[in-house]
mmCIF file of the N, C-alpha and C atoms, coordinates in Angstrom:
data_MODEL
# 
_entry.id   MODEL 
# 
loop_
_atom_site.group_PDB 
_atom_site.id 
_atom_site.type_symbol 
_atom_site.label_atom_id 
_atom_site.label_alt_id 
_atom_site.label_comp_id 
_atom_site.label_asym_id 
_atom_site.label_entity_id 
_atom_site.label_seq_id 
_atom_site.pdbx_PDB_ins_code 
_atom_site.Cartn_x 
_atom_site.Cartn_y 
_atom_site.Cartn_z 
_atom_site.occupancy 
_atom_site.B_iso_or_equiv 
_atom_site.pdbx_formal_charge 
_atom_site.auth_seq_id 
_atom_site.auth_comp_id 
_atom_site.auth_asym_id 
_atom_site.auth_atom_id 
_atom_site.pdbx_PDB_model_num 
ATOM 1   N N  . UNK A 1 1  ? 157.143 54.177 86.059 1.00 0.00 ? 1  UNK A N  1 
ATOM 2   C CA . UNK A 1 1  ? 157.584 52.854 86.447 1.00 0.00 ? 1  UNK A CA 1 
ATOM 3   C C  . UNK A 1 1  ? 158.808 52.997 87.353 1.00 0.00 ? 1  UNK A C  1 
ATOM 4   N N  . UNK A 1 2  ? 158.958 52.336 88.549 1.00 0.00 ? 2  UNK A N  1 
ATOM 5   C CA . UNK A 1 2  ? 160.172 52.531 89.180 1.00 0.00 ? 2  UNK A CA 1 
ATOM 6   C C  . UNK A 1 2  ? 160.835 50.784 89.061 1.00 0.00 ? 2  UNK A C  1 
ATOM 7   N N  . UNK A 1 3  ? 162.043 51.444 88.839 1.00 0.00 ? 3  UNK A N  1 
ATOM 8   C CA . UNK A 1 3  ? 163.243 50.160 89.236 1.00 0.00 ? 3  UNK A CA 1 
ATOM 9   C C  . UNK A 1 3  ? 163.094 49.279 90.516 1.00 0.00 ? 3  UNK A C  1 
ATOM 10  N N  . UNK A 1 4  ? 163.345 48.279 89.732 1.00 0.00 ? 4  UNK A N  1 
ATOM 11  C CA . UNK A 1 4  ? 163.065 46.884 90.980 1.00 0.00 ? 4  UNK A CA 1 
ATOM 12  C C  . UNK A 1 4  ? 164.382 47.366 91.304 1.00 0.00 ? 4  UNK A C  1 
ATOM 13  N N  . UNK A 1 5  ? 164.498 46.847 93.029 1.00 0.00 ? 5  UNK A N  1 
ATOM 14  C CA . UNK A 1 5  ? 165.549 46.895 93.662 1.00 0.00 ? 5  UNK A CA 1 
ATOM 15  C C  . UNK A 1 5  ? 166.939 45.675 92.979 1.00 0.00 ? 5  UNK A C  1 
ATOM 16  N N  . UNK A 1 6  ? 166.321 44.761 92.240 1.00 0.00 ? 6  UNK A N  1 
ATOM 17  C CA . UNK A 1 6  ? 167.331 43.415 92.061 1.00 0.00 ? 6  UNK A CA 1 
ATOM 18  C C  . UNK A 1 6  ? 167.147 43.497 90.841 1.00 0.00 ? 6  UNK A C  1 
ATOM 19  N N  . UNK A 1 7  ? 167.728 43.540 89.407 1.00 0.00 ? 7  UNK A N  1 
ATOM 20  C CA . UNK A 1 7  ? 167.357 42.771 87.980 1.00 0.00 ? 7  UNK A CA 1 
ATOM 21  C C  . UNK A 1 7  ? 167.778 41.930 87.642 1.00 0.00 ? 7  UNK A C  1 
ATOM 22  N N  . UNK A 1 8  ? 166.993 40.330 87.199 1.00 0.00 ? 8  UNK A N  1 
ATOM 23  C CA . UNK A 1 8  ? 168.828 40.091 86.778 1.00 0.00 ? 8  UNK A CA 1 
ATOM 24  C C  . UNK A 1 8  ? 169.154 40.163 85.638 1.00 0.00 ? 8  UNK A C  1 
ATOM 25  N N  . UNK A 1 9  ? 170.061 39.498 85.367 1.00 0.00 ? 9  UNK A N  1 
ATOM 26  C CA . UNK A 1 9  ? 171.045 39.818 84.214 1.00 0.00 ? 9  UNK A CA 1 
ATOM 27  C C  . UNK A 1 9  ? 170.170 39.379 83.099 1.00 0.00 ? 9  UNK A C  1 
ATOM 28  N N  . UNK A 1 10 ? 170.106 39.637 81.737 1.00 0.00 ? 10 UNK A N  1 
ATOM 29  C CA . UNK A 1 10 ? 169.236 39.402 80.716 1.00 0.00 ? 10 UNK A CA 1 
ATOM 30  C C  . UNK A 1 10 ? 170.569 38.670 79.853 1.00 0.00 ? 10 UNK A C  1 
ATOM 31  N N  . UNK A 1 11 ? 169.856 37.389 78.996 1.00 0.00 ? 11 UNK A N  1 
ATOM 32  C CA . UNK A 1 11 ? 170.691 36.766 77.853 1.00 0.00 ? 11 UNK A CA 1 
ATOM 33  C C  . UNK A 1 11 ? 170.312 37.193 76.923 1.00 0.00 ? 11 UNK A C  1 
ATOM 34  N N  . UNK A 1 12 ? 170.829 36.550 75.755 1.00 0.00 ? 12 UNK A N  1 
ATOM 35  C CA . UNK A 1 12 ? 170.068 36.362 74.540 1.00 0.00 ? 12 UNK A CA 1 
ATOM 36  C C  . UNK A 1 12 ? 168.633 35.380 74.336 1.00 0.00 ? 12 UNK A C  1 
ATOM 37  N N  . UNK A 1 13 ? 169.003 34.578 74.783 1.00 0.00 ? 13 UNK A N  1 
ATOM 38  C CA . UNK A 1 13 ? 167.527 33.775 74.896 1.00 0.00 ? 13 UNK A CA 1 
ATOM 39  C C  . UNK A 1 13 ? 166.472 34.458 75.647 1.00 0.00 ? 13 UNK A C  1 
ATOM 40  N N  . UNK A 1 14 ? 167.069 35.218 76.168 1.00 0.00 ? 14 UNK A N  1 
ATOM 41  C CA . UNK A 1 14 ? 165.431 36.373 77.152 1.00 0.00 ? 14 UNK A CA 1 
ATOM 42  C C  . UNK A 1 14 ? 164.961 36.949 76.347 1.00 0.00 ? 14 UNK A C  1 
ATOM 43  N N  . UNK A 1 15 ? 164.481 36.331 74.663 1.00 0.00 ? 15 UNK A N  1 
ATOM 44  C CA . UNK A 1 15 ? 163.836 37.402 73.719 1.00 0.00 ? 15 UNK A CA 1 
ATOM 45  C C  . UNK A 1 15 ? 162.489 38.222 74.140 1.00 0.00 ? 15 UNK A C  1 
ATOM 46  N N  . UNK A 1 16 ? 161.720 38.016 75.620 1.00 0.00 ? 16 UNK A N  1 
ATOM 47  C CA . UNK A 1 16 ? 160.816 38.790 76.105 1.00 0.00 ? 16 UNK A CA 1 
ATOM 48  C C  . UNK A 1 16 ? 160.960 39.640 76.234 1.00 0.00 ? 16 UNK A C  1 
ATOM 49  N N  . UNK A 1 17 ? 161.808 39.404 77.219 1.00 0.00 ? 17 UNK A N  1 
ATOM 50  C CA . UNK A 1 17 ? 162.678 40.439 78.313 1.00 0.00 ? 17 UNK A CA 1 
ATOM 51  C C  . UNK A 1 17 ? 163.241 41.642 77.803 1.00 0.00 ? 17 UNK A C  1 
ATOM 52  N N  . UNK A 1 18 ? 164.232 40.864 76.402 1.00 0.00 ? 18 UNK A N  1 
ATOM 53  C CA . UNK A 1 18 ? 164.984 42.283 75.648 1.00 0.00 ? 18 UNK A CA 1 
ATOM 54  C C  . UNK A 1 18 ? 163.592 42.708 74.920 1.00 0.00 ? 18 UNK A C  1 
ATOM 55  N N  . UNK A 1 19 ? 162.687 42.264 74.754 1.00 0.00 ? 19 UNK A N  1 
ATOM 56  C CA . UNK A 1 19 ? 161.932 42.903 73.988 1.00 0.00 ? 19 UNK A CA 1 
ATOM 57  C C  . UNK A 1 19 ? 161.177 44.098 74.857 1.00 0.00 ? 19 UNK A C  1 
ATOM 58  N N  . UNK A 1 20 ? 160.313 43.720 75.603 1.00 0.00 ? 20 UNK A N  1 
ATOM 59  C CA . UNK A 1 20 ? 160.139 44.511 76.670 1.00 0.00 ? 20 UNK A CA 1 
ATOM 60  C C  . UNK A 1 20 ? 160.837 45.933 77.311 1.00 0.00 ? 20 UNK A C  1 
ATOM 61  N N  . UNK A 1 21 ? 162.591 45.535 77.220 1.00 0.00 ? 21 UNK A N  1 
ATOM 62  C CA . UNK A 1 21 ? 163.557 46.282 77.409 1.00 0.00 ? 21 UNK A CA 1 
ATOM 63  C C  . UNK A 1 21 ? 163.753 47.512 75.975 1.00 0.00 ? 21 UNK A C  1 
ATOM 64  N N  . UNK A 1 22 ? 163.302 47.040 74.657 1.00 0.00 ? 22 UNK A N  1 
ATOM 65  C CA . UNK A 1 22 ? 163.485 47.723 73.506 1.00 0.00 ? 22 UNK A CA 1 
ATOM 66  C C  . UNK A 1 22 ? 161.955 48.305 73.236 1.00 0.00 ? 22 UNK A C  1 
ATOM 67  N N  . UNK A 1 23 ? 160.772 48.092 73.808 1.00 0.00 ? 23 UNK A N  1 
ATOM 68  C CA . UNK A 1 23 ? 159.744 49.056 73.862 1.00 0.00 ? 23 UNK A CA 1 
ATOM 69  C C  . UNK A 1 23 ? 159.549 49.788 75.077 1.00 0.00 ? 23 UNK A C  1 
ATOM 70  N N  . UNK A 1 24 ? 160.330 49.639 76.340 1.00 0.00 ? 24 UNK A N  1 
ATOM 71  C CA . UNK A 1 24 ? 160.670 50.839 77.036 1.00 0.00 ? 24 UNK A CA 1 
ATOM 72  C C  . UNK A 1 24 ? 161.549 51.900 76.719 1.00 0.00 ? 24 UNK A C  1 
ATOM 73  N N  . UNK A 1 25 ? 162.343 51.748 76.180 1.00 0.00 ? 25 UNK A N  1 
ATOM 74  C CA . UNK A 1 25 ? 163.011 52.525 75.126 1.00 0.00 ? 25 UNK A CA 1 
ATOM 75  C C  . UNK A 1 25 ? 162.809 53.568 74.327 1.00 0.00 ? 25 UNK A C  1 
ATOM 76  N N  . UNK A 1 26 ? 161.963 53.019 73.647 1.00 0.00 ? 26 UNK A N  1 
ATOM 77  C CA . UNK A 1 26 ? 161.905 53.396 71.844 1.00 0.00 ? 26 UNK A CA 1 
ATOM 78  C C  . UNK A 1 26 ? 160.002 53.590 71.693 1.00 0.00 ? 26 UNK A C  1 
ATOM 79  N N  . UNK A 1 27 ? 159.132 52.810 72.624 1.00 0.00 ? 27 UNK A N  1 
ATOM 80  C CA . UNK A 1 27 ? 157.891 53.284 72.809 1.00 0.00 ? 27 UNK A CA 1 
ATOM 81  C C  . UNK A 1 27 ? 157.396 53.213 71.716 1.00 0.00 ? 27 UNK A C  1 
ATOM 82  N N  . UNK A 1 28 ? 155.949 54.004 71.215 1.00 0.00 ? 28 UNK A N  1 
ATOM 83  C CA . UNK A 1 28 ? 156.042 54.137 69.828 1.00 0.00 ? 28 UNK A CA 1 
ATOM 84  C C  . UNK A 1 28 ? 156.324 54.575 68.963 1.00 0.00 ? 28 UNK A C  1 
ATOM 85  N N  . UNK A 1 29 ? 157.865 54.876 68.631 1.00 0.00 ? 29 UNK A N  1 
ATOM 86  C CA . UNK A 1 29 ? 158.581 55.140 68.028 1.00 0.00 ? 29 UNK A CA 1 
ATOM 87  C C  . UNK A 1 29 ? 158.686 54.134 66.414 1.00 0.00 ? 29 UNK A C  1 
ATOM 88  N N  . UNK A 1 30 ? 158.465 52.930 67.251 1.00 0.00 ? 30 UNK A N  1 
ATOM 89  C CA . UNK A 1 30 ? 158.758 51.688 66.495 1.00 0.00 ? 30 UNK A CA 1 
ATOM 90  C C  . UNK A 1 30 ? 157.065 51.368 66.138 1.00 0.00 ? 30 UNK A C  1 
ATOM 91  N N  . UNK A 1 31 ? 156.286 51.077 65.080 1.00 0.00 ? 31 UNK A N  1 
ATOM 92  C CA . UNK A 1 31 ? 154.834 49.915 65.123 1.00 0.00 ? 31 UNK A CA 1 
ATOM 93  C C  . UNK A 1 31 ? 155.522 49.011 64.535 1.00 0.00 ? 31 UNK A C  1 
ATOM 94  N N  . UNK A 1 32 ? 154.565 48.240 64.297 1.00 0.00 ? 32 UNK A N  1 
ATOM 95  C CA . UNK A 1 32 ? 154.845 46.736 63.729 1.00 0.00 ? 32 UNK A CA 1 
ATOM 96  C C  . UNK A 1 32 ? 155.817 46.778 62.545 1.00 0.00 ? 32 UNK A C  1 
ATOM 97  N N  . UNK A 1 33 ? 155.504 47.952 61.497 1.00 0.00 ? 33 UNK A N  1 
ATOM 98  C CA . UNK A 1 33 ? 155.961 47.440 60.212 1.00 0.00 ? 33 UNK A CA 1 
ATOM 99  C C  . UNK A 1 33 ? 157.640 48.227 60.270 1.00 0.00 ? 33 UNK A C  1 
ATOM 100 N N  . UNK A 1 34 ? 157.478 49.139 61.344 1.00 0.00 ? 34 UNK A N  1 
ATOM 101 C CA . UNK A 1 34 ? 159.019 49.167 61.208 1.00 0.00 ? 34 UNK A CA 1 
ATOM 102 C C  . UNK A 1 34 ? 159.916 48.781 62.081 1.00 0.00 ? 34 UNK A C  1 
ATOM 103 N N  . UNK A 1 35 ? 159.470 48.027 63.088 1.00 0.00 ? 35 UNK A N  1 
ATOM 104 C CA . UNK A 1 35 ? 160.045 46.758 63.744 1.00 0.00 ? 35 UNK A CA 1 
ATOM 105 C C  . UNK A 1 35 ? 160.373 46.003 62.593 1.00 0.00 ? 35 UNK A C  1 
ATOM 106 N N  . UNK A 1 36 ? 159.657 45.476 61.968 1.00 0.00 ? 36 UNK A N  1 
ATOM 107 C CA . UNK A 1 36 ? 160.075 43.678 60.976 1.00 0.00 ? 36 UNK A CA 1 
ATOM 108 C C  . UNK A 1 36 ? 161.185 44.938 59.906 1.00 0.00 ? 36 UNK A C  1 
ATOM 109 N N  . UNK A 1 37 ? 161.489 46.096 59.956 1.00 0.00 ? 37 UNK A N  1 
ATOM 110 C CA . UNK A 1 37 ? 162.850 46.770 58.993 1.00 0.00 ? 37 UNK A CA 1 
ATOM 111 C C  . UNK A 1 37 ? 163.763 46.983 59.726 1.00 0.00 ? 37 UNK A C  1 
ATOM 112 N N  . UNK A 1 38 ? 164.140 46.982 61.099 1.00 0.00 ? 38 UNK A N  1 
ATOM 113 C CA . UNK A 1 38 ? 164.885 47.497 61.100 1.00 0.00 ? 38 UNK A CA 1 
ATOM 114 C C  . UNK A 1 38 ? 166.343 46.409 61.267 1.00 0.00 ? 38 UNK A C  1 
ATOM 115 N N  . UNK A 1 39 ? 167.332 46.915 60.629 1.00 0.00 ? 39 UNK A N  1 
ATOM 116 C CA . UNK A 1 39 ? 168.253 46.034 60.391 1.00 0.00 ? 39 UNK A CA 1 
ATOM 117 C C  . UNK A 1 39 ? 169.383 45.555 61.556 1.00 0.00 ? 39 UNK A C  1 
ATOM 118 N N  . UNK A 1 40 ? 169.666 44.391 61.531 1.00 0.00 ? 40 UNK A N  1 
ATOM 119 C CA . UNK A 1 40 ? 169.832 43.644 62.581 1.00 0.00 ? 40 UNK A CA 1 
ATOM 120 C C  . UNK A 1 40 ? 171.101 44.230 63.312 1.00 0.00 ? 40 UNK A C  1 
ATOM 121 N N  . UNK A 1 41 ? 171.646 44.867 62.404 1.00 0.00 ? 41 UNK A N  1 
ATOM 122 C CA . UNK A 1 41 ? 173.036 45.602 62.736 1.00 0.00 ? 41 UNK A CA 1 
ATOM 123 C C  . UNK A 1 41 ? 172.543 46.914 63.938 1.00 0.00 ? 41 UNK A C  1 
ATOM 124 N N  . UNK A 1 42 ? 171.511 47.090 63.353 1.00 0.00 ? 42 UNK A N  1 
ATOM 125 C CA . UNK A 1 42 ? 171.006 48.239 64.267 1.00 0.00 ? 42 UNK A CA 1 
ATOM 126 C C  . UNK A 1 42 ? 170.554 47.501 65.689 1.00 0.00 ? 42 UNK A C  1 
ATOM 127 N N  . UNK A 1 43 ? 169.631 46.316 65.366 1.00 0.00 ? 43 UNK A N  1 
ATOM 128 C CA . UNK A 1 43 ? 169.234 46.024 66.429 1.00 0.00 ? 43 UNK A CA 1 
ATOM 129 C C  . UNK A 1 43 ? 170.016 45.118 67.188 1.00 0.00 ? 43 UNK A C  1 
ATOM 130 N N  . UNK A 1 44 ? 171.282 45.146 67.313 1.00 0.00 ? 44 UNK A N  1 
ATOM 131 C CA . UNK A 1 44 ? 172.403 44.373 67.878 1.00 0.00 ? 44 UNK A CA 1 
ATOM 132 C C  . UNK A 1 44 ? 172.797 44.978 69.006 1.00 0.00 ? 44 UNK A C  1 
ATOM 133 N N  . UNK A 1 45 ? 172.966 46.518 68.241 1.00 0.00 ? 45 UNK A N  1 
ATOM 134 C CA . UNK A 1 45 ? 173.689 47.625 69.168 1.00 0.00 ? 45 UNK A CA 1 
ATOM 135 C C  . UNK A 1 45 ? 172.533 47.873 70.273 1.00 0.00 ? 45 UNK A C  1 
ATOM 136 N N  . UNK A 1 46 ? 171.398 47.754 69.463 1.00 0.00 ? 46 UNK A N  1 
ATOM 137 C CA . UNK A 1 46 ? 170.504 48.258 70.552 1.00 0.00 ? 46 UNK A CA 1 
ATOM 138 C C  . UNK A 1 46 ? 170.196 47.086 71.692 1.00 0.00 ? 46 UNK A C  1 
ATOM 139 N N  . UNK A 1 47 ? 170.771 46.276 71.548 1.00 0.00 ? 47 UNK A N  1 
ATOM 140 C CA . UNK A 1 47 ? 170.354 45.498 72.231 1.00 0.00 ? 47 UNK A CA 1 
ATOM 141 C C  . UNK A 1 47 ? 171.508 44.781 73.578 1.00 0.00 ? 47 UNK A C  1 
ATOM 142 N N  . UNK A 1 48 ? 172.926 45.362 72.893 1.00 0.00 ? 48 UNK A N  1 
ATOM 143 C CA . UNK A 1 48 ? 173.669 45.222 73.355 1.00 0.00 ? 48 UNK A CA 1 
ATOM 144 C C  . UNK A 1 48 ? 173.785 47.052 74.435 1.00 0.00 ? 48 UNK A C  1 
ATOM 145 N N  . UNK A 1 49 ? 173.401 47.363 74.292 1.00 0.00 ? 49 UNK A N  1 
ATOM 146 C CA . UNK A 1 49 ? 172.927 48.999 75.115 1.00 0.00 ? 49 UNK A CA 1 
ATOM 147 C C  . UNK A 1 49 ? 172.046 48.980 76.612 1.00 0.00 ? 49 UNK A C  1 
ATOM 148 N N  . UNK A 1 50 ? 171.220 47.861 76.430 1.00 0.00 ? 50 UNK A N  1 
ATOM 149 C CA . UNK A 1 50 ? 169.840 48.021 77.414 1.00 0.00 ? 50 UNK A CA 1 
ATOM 150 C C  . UNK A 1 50 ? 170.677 47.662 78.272 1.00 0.00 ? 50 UNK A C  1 
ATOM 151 N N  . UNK A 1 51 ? 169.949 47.679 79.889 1.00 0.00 ? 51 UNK A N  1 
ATOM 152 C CA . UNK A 1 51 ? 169.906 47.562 81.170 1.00 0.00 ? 51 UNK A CA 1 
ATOM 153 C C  . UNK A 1 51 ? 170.384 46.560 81.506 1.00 0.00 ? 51 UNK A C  1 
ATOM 154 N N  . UNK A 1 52 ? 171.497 45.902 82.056 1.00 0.00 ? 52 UNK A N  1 
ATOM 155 C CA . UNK A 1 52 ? 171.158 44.776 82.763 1.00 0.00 ? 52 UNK A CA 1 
ATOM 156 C C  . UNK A 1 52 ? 171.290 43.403 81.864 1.00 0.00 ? 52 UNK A C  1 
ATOM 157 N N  . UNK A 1 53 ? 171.660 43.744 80.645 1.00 0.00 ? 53 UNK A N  1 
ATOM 158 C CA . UNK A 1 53 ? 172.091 42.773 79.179 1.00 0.00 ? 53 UNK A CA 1 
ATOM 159 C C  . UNK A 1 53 ? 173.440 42.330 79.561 1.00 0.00 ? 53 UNK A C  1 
ATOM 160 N N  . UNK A 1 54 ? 173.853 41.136 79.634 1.00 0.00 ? 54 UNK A N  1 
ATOM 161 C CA . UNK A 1 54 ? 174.845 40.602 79.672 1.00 0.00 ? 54 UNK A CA 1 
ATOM 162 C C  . UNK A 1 54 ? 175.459 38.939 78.891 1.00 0.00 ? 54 UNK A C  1 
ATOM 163 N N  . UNK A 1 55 ? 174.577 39.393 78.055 1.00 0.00 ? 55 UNK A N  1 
ATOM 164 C CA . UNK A 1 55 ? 174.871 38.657 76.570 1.00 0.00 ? 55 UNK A CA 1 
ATOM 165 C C  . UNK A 1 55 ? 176.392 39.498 75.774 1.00 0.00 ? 55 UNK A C  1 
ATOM 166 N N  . UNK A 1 56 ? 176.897 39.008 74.713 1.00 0.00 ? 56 UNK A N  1 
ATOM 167 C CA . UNK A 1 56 ? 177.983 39.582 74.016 1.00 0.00 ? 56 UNK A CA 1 
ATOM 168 C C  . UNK A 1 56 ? 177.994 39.732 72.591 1.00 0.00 ? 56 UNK A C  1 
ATOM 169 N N  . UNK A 1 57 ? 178.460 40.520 71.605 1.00 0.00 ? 57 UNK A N  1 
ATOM 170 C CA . UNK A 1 57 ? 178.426 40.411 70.472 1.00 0.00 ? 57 UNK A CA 1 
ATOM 171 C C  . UNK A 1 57 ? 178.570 38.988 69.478 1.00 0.00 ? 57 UNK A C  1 
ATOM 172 N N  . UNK A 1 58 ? 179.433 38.171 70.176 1.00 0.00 ? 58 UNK A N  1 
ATOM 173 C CA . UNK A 1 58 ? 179.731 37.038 69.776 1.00 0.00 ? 58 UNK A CA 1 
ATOM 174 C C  . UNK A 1 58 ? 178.730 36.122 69.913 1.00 0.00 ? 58 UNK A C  1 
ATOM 175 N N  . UNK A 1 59 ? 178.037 35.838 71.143 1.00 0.00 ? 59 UNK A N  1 
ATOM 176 C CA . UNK A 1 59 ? 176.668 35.179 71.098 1.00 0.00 ? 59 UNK A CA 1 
ATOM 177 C C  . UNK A 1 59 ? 175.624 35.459 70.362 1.00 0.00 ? 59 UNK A C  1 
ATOM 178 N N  . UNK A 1 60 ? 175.138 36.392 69.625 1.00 0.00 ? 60 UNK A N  1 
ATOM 179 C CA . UNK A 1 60 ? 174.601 36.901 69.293 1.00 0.00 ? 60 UNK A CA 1 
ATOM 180 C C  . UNK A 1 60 ? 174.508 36.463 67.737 1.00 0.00 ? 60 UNK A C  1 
ATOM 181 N N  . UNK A 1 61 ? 173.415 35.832 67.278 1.00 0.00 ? 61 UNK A N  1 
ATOM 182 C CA . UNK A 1 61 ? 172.795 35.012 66.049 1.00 0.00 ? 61 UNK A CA 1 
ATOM 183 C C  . UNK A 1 61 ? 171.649 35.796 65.502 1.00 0.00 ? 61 UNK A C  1 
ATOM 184 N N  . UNK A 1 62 ? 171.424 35.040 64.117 1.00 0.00 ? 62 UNK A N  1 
ATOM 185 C CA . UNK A 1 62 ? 170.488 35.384 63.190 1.00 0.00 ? 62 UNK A CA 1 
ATOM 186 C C  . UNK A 1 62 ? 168.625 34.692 63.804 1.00 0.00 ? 62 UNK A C  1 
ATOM 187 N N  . UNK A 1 63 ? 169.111 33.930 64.041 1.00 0.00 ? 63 UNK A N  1 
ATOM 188 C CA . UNK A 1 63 ? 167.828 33.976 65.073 1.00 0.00 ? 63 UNK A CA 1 
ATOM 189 C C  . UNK A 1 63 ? 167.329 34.384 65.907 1.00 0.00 ? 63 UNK A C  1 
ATOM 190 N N  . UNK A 1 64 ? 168.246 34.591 66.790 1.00 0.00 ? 64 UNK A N  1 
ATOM 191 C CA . UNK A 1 64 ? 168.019 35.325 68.655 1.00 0.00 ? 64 UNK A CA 1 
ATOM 192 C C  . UNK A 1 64 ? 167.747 36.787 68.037 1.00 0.00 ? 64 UNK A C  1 
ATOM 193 N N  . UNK A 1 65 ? 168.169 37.711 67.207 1.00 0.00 ? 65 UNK A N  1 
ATOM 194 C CA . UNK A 1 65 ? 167.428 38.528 66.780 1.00 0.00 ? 65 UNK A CA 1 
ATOM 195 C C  . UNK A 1 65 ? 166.166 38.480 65.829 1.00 0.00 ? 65 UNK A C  1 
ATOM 196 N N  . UNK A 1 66 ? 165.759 37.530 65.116 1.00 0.00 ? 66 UNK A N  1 
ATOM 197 C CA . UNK A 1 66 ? 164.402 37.458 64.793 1.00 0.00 ? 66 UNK A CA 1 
ATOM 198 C C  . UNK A 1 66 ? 163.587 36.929 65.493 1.00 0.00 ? 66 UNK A C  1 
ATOM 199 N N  . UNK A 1 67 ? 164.527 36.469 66.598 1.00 0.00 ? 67 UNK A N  1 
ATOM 200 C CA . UNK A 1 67 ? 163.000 36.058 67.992 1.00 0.00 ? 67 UNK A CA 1 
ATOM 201 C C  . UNK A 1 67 ? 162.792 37.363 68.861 1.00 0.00 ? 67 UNK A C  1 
ATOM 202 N N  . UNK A 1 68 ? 163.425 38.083 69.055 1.00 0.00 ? 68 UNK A N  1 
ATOM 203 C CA . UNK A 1 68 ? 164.065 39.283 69.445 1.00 0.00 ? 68 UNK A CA 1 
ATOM 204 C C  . UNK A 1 68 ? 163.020 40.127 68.481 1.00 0.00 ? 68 UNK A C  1 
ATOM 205 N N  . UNK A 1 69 ? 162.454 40.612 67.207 1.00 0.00 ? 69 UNK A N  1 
ATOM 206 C CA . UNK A 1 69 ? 162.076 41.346 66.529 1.00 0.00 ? 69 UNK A CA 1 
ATOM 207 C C  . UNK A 1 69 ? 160.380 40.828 66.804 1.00 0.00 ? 69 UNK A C  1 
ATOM 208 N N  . UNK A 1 70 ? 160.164 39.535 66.773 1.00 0.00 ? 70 UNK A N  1 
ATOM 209 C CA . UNK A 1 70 ? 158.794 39.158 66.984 1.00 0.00 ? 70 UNK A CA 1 
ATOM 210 C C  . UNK A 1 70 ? 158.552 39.304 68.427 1.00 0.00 ? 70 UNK A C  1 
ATOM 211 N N  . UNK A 1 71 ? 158.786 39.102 69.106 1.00 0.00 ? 71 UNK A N  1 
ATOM 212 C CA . UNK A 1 71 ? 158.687 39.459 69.921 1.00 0.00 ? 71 UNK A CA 1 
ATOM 213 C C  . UNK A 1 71 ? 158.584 40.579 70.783 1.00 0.00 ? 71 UNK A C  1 
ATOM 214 N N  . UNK A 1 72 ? 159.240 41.425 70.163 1.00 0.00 ? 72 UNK A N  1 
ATOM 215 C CA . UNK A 1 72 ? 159.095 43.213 70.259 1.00 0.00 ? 72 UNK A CA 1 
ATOM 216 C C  . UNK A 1 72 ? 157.727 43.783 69.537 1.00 0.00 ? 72 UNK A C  1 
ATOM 217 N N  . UNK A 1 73 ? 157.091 43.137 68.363 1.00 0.00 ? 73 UNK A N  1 
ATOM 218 C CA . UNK A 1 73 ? 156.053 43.171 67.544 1.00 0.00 ? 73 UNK A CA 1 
ATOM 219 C C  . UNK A 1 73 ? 155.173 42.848 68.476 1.00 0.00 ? 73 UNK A C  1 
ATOM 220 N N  . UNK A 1 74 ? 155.150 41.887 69.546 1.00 0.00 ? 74 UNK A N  1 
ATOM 221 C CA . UNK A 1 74 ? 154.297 41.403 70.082 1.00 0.00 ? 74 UNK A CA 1 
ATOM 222 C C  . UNK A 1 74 ? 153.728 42.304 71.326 1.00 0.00 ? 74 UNK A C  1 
ATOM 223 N N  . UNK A 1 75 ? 155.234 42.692 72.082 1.00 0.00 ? 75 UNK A N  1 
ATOM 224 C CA . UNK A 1 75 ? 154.799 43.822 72.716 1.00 0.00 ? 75 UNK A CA 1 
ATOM 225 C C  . UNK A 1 75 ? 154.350 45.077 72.704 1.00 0.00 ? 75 UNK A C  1 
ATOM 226 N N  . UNK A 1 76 ? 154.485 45.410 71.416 1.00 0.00 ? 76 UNK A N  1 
ATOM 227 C CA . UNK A 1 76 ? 154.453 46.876 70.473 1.00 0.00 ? 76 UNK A CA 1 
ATOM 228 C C  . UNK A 1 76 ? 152.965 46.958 70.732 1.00 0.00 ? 76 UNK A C  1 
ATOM 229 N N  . UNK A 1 77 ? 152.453 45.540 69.710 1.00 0.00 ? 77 UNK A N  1 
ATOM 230 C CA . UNK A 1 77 ? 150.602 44.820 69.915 1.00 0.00 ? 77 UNK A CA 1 
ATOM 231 C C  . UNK A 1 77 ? 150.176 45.256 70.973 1.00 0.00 ? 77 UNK A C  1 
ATOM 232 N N  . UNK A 1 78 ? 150.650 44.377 72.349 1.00 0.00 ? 78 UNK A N  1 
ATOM 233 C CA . UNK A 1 78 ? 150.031 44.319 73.886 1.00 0.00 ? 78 UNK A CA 1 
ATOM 234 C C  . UNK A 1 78 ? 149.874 45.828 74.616 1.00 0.00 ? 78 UNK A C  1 
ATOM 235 N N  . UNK A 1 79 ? 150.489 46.972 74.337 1.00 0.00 ? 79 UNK A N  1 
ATOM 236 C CA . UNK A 1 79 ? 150.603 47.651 74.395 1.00 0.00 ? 79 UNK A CA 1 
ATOM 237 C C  . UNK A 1 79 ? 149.753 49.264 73.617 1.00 0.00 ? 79 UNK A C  1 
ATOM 238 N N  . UNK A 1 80 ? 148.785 48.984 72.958 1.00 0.00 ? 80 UNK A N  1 
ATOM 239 C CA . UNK A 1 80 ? 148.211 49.521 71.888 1.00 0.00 ? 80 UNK A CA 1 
ATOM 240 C C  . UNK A 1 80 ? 147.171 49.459 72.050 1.00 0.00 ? 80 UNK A C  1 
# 
């Protein structure tokens, strides 16, 4: 895969996007059932790590990571 010349910046509400961004990553490293474990503390950092993320620790909720986790499940799926 090569880098787009432009990205833009990713939020928290881009739960696709980071998701997308956390199975380029991690690949299948992660399936479904240990996506829905892994703990949010973990997946904060990781999320605060990726490319082009310009969201902050402080924004960052108990939801936007379980939309964030289904959503990674989903791509994990599309991908398989």
């Amino acid at each position: 895969m090569t880098a787009k010349p432009f990205e833009l910046p990713i939020h928290w509400a881009d739960h696709e996007d980071i998701a997308m961004g956390l199975y380029e990553k991690f690949g299948d490293d992660f399936d479904e059932s240990k996506i829905y474990r892994i703990r949010f503390t973990d997946l904060l950092e990781w999320v605060l790590s990726l490319p082009n993320f310009a969201g902050t620790r402080d924004q960052s909720t108990e939801g936007h990571l379980e939309q964030i986790q289904s959503a990674w499940v989903y791509e994990w799926r599309d991908n398989q």
